[in-house]
C-alpha positions, 0 to 999 in steps of 0.5 A: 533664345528669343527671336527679336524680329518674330511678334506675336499678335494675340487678337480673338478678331481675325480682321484686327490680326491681319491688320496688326501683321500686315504693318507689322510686315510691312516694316519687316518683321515676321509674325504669328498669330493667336486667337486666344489667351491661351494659344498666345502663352502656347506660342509665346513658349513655343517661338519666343517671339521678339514682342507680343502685341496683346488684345485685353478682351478675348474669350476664354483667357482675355489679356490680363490673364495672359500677363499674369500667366507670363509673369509667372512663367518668368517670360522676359518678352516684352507685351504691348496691350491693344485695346479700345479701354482706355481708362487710367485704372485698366493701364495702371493695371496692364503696368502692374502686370508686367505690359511695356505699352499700352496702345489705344484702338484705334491706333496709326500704324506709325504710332505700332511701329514707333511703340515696338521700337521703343519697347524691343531695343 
């Protein structure tokens, strides 16, 4: 069972996870984090988070990866990508891979909040 107030943010910045949690705690949710591709499909099993917040580049197993992992995991949890790409090709291709957002860095936190809503009702 999902838990709808618990978000994952996958990030391999240390500084861009604490930043994404603090808002996001700040509005009253819970959050765990993944450095990586692979901690992020790890604990995305483990917890199943209300929502993942996704950054694209990351080592090892960067974001388009991990889509792709999910969708083939059959994961119904809803993945906001984060990233500083914002190229039309790289957003058609998070969609093509199953992502419900797409936030360009930098972003407000209202604009992280009003996203999350939107994606997890």
């Amino acid at each position: 069972m999902e838990n709808k107030n618990l978000i994952l943010v996958a990030d391999d910045s240390r500084t861009s996870r604490l930043f994404i949690c603090s808002f996001l705690e700040s509005a009253g949710y819970k959050t765990i984090q993944a450095e990586n591709g692979l901690e992020a499909i790890d604990k995305s099993e483990e917890y199943k988070p209300g929502c993942i917040f996704l950054d694209l580049l990351m080592p090892g197993m960067d974001g388009f990866e991990v889509l792709k992992k999910l969708k083939e995991l059959k994961s119904d949890i809803p993945v906001i990508v984060l990233s500083a790409d914002i190229q039309e090709v790289v957003k058609n291709e998070c969609y093509e891979y199953g992502a419900k957002a797409f936030l360009s860095k930098p972003f407000k936190k209202e604009d992280l909040i009003d996203t999350l809503l939107r994606v997890v009702k």
